[in-house]
N, C-alpha and C positions, 0 to 999 in steps of 0.2 A: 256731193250735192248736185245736184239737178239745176239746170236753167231755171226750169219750170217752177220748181219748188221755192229760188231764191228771188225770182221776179214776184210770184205770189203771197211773197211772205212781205215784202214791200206795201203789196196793194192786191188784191183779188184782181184779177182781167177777165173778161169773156174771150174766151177760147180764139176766135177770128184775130182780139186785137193782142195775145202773147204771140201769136204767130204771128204776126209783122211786125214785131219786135225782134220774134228767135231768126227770123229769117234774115236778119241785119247782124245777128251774133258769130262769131267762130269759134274756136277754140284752140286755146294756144297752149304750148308747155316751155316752161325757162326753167333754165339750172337756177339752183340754190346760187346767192350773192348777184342773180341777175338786175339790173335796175331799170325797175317797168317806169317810172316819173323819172326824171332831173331835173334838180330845181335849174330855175332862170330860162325855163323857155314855158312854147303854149303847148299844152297838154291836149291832143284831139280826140282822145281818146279814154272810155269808163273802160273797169276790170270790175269783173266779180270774179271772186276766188270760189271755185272747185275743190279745190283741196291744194293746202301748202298754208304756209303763214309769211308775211312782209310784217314789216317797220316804215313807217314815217320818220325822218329826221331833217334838222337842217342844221347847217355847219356854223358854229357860231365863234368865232376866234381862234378857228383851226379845231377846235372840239367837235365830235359827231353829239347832238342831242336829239335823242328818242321823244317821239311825244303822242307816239302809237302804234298800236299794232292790229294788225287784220287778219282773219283765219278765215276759215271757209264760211260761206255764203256772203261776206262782206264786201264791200264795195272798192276799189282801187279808184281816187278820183282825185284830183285837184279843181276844190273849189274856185279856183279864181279863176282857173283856165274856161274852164263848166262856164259859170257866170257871167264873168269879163272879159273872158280872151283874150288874160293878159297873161304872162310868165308867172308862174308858182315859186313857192316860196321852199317847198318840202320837196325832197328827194326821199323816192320808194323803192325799198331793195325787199328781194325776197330773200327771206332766213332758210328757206326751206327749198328742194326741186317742188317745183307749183303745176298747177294745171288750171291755167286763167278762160274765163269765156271775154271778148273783146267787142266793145261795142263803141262805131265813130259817135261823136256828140253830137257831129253836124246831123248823122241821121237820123238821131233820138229826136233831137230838134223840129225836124222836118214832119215825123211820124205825130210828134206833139200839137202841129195844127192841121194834123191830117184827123185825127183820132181823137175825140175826148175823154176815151178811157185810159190812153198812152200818156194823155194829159194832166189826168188825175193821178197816176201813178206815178209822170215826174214832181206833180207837185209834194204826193205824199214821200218821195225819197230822198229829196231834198230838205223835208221836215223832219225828217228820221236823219239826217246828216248832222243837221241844226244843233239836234238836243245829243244826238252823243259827242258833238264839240263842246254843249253848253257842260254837260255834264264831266269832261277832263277839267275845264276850265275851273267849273267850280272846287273840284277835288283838289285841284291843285293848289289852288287858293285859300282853303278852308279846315285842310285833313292833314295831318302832318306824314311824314311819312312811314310810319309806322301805320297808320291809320290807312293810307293808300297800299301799302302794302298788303295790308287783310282784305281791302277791297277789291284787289288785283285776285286776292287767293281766291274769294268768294265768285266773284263774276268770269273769270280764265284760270280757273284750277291747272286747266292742262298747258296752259302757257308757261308755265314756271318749267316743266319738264320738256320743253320745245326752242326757248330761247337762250340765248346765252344769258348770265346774271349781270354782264356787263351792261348789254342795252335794256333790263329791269333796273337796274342802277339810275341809267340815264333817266330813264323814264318817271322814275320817283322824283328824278332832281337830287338824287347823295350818289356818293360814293359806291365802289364795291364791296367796300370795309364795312362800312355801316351798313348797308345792303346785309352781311355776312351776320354782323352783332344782332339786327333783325329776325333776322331768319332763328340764330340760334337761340330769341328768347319765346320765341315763340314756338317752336316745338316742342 
């Protein structure tokens, strides 16, 4: 994936304001199990993934729980850090060797009252952040997981042949067991 392509697919930019955006971007590569977030501090920094796939988790009585996953063109972020600038909640590891483009928040920020197109693109990413938390949220709450399970197949087919079953486990909220009895009645 392309900078270009995954800032655009955000919000359209006029050409002048993607380039004072890319011109604030780098590009990074971590080994596979590297961790781009930790929870409990401030996060200064957006990912969008290139290529590779991570997980969001947070540790919940010694347990690792899953409550996402990101692949290429997606966004590596900690809302509260972004918003609040306060410590995050979610620790992000990559499943995968990755190839991240890295952008400080404080410049995003800065470009956002310099620019009104930069503006409107963090407004619309931010919106787009929104609804695909709203939408785990709801899934979680409303789909059993059998039902999240086909949801998972349907919308990340290739995720099931990229992650381990373990953290799809987590991520459903069961078991690996049940995870397994899933998988086998549905094939």
């Amino acid at each position: 994936m392309t900078i270009d392509s995954i800032l655009n697919n955000i919000y359209q930019l006029p050409v002048a304001s993607l380039t004072k955006i890319k011109d604030n971007i780098t590009e990074v590569n971590h080994p596979k199990s590297h961790i781009v977030i930790k929870d409990n501090t401030v996060e200064p920094t957006i990912y969008f993934i290139k290529s590779g796939i991570v997980r969001a988790y947070s540790n919940l009585g010694g347990t690792e729980v899953t409550f996402w996953f990101g692949k290429e063109s997606e966004a590596i972020i900690s809302m509260r850090s972004y918003i609040e600038n306060k410590k995050g909640y979610e620790t992000i590891e990559l499943l995968e060797d990755s190839t991240l483009y890295k952008l400080e928040a404080k410049k995003l920020k800065q470009l956002f009252l310099e620019d009104i197109h930069i503006a409107n693109w963090g407004r619309k990413f931010a919106e787009q952040e929104l609804i695909k938390t709203e939408e785990r949220l709801i899934s979680k709450q409303f789909k059993n997981a059998t039902e999240r399970y086909l949801e998972l197949l349907n919308t990340n087919k290739d995720l099931i042949k990229r992650v381990q079953l373990g953290h799809i486990a987590s991520y459903l909220g069961i078991t690996q067991v049940s995870l397994s009895r899933i998988r086998a009645t549905i094939k």
